[in-house]
C-alpha positions as CSV (number, residue, x, y, z in Angstrom):
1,X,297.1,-130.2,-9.0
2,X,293.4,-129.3,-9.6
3,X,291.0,-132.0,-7.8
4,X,287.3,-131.9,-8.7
5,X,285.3,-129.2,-6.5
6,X,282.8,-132.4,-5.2
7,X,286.0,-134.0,-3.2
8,X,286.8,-130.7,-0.9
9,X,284.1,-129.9,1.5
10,X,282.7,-126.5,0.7
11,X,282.8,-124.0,3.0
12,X,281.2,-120.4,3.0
13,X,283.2,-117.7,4.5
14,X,281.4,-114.5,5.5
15,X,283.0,-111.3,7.3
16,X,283.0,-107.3,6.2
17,X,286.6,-107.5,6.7
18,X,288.1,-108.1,3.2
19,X,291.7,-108.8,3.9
20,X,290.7,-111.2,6.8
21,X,288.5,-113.3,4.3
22,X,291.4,-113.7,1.6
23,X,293.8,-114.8,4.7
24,X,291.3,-117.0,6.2
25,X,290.3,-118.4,2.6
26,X,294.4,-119.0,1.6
27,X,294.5,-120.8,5.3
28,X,291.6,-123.0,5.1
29,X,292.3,-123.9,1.5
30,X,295.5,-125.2,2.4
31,X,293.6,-127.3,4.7
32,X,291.7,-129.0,2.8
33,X,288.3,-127.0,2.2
34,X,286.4,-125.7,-1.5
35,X,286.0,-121.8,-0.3
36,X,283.7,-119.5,-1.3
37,X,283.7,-116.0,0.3
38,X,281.2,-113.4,0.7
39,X,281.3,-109.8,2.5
40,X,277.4,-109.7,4.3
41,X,274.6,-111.5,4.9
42,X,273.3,-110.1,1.6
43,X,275.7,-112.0,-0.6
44,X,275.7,-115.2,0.8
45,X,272.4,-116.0,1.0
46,X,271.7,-116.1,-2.5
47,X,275.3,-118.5,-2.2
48,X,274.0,-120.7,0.3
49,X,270.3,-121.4,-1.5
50,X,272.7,-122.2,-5.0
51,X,275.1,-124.4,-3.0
52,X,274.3,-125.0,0.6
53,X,277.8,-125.3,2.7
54,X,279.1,-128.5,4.4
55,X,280.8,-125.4,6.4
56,X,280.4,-122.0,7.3
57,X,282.4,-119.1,9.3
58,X,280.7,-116.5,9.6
59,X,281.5,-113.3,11.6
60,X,278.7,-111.9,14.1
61,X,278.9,-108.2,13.3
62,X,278.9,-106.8,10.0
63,X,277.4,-104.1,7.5
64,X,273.8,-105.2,7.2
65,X,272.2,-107.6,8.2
66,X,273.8,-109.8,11.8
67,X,275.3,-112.9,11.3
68,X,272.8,-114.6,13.3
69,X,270.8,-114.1,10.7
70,X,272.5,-115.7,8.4
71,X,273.4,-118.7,10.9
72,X,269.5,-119.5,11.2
73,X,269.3,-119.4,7.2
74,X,272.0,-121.7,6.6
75,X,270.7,-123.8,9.6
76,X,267.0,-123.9,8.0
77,X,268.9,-124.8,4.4
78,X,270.9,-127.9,5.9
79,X,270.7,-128.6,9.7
80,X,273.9,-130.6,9.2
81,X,276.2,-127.4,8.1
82,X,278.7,-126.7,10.7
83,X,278.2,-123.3,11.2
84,X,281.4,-121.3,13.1
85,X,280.4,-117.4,14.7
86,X,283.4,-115.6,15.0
87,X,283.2,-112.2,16.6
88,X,285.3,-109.2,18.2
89,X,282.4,-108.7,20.7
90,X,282.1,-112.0,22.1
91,X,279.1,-112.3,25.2
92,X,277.6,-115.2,26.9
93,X,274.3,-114.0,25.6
94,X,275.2,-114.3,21.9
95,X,276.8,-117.2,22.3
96,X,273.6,-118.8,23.9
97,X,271.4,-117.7,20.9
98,X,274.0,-118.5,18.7
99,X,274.4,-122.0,19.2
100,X,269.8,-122.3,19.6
101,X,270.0,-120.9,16.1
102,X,272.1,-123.7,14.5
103,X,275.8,-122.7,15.5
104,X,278.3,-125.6,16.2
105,X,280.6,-123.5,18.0
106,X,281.5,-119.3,18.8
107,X,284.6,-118.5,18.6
108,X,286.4,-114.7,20.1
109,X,288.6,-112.9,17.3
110,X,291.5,-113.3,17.1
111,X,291.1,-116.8,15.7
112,X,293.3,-119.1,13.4
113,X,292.7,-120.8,10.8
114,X,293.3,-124.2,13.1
115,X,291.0,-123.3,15.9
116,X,288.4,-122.8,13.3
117,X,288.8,-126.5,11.9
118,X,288.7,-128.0,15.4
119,X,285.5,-125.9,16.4
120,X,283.6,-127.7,13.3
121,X,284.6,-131.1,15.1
122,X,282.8,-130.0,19.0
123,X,279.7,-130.4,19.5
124,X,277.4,-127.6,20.5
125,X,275.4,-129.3,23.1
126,X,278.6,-130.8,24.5
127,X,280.3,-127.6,25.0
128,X,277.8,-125.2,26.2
129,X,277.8,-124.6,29.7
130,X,277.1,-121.5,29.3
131,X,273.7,-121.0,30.1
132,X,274.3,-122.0,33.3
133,X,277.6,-119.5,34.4
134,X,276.6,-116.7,35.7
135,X,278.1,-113.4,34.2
136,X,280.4,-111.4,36.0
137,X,279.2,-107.3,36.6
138,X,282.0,-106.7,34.9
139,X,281.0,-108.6,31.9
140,X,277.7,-107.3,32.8
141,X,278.9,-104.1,32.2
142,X,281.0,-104.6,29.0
143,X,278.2,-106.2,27.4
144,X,275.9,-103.4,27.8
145,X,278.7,-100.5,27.0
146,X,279.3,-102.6,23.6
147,X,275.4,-102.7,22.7
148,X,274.9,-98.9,23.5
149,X,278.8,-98.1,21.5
150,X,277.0,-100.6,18.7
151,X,274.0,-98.6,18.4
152,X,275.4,-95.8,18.4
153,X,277.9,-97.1,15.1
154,X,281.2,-96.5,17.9
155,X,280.9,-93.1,18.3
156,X,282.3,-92.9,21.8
157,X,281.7,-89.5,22.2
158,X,277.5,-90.2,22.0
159,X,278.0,-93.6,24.1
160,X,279.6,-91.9,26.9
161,X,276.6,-89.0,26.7
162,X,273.8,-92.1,26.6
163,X,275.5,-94.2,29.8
164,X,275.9,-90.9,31.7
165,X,280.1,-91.3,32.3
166,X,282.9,-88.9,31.1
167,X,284.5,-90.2,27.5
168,X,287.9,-90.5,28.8
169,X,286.1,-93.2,31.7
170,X,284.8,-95.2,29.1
171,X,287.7,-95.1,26.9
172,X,289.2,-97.4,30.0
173,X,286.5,-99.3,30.3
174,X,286.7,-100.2,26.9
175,X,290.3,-101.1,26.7
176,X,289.9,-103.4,30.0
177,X,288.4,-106.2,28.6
178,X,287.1,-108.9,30.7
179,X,287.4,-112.5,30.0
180,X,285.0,-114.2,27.9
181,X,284.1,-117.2,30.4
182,X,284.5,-117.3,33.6
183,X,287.9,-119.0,34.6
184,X,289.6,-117.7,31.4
């Protein structure tokens, strides 16, 4: 049964990972959303201006451009899209200036297609605590490992030269993971 596009809300989905955008798509289709994908920050701009979302999902770390980047945009288009960040690297600090640059809610991959929908319905000011837990050294520690292994494109080999520590030590660190928030 076809329904006119005007009685879904739209939604703009944006991650590198292909297969993850047509599973994600399928799942929030079935829920209800009008979605229209796009692979970087490149492509969905030009998206956005045509059609500004009611929603967007967009992932924090892809090919190009960040996805903060595209979360301000769509914020400065319509301040009332509900903007979603999901990432693989998830830090207090990016959540912080997620959520100052228009984000409704930051979500760690894995995620499902339900925790997506209920993230659109909190509110950011509501649940952000966050600026005022203070980070682990652990975390600390992660979070610094992953900028250095980012700017280095995950080569481990020229991480582990840059941070001063044998490869195999950081391959452990890496696979530790610590918890996201505090209390997790």
């Amino acid at each position: 049964m076809n329904q006119p596009a005007n009685e879904n809300p739209s939604l703009l989905l944006v991650d590198d990972d292909r297969t993850f955008c047509t599973v994600l798509a399928r799942a929030l289709e079935k829920r209800g959303f009008e979605v229209t994908i796009a692979n970087n920050v490149e492509q969905a701009l030009p998206l956005a201006r045509t059609n500004p979302p009611e929603f967007a999902v967009v992932d924090l770390k892809m090919d190009g451009a960040s996805g903060l980047v595209l979360t301000k945009a769509l914020h400065e288009l319509d301040s009332a899209t509900r903007i979603v960040i999901l990432t693989g690297y998830a830090s207090i600090a990016t959540a912080v200036e997620a959520i100052k640059l228009g984000a409704t809610q930051y979500l760690a991959k894995p995620a499902n297609a339900d925790e997506i929908v209920a993230a659109f319905g909190h509110s950011a000011s509501a649940e952000l605590p966050l600026k005022n837990l203070p980070a682990s050294i652990d975390r600390l520690e992660w979070e610094h490992i992953q900028r250095v292994l980012h700017e280095q494109q995950g080569n481990i080999s020229a991480t582990a030269r840059i941070l001063n520590m044998h490869r195999r030590t950081l391959q452990r660190k890496l696979a530790k993971r610590p918890n996201t928030t505090p209390g997790s």
